[in-house]
Short mmCIF file of the C-alpha atoms (twelve columns), coordinates in Angstrom:
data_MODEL
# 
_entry.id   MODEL 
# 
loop_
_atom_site.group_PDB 
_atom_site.id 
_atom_site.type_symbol 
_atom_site.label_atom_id 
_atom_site.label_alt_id 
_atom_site.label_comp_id 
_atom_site.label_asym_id 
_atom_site.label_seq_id 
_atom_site.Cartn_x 
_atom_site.Cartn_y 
_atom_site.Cartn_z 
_atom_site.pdbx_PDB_model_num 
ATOM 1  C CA . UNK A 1  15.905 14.263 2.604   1 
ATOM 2  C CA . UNK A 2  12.610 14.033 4.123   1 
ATOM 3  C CA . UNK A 3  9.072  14.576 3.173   1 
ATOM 4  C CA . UNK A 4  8.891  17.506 5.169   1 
ATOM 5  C CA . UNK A 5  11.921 18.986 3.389   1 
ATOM 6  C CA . UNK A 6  11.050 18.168 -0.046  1 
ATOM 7  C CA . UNK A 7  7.788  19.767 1.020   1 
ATOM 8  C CA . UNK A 8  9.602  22.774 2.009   1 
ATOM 9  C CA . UNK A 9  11.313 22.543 -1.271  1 
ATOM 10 C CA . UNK A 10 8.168  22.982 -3.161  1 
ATOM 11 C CA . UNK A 11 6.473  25.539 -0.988  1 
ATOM 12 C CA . UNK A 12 9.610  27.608 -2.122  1 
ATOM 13 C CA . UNK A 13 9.477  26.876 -5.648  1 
ATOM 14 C CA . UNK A 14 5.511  27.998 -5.947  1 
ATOM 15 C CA . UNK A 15 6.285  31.087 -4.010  1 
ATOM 16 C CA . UNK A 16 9.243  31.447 -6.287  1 
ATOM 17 C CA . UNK A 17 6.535  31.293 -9.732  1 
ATOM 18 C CA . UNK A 18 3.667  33.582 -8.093  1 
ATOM 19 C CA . UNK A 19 6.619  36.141 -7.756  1 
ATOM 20 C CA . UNK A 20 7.284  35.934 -11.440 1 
ATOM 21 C CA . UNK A 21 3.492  35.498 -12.444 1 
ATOM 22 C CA . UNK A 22 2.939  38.594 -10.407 1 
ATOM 23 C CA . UNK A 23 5.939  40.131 -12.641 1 
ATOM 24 C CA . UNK A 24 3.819  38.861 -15.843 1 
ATOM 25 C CA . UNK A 25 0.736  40.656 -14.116 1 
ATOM 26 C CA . UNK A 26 -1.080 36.845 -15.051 1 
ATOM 27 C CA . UNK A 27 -3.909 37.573 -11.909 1 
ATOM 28 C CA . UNK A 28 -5.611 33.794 -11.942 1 
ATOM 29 C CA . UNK A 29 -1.790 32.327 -12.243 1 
ATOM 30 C CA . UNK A 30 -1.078 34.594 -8.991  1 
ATOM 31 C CA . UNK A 31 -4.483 32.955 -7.566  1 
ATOM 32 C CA . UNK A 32 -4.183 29.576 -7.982  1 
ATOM 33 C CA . UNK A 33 -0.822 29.660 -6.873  1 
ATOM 34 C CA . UNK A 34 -1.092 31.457 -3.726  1 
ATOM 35 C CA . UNK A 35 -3.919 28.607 -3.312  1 
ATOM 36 C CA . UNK A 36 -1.176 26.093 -3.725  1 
ATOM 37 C CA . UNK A 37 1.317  27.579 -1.334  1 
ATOM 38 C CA . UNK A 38 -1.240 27.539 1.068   1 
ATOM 39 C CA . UNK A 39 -1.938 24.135 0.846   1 
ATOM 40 C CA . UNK A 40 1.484  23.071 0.917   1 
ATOM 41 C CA . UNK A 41 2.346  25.042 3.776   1 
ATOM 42 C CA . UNK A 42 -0.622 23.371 5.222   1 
ATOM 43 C CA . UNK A 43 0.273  19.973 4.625   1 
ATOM 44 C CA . UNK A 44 4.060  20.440 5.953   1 
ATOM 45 C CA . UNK A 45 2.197  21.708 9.096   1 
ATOM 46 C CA . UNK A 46 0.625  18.764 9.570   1 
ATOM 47 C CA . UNK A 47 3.316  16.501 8.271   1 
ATOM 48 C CA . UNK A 48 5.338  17.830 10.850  1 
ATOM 49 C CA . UNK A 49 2.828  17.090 13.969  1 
ATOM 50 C CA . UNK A 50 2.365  13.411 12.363  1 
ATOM 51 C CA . UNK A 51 5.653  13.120 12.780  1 
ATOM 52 C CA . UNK A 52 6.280  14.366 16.325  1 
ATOM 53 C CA . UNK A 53 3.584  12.448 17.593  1 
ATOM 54 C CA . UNK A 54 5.248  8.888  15.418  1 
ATOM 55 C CA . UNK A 55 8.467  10.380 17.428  1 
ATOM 56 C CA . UNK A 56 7.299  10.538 20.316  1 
ATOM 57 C CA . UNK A 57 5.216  7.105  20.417  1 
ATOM 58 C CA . UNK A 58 8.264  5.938  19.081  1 
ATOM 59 C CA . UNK A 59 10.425 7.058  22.103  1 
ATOM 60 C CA . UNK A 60 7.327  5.547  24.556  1 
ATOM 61 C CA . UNK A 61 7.208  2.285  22.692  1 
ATOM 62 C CA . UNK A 62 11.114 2.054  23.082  1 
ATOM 63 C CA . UNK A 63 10.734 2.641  27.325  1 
ATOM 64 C CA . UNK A 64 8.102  0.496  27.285  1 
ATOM 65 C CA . UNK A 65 10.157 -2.198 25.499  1 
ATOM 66 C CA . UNK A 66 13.203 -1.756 28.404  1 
# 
C-alpha cells in the first residue's frame, strides 16, 4: 500500500471520530478534527500531483533513455 492510500486510510478514520465526537456533542473535538481532515485531504491532494508529475518524468526519462 501506498502513501496515498494509507493517507486515504486516515482521512477515513478522522472523519470516522468527528462523527462520534459530534455524537458526544464534544464541539472543540469536532473542530480540531474537521481541521485535521482537511489537512489530510490536503496533503493526499498534493501527494497525488507529486506523484503524477515523478510518473510522468519517469515515463520521459525512460524515452529519453531509448
Amino acid at each position: 500500500m501506498g502513501v496515498v492510500d494509507e493517507l486515504k486510510n486516515l482521512n477515513a478514520i478522522l472523519y470516522a471520530l468527528r462523527q462520534s465526537f459530534e455524537k458526544l456533542d464534544t464541539k472543540e473535538m469536532v473542530k480540531t478534527l474537521d481541521r485535521y481532515e482537511k489537512v489530510a485531504a490536503k496533503f493526499i491532494e498534493v501527494l497525488e500531483l507529486n506523484t503524477a508529475a515523478i510518473e510522468a518524468n519517469t515515463a520521459e526519462l525512460k524515452k529519453t533513455k531509448r
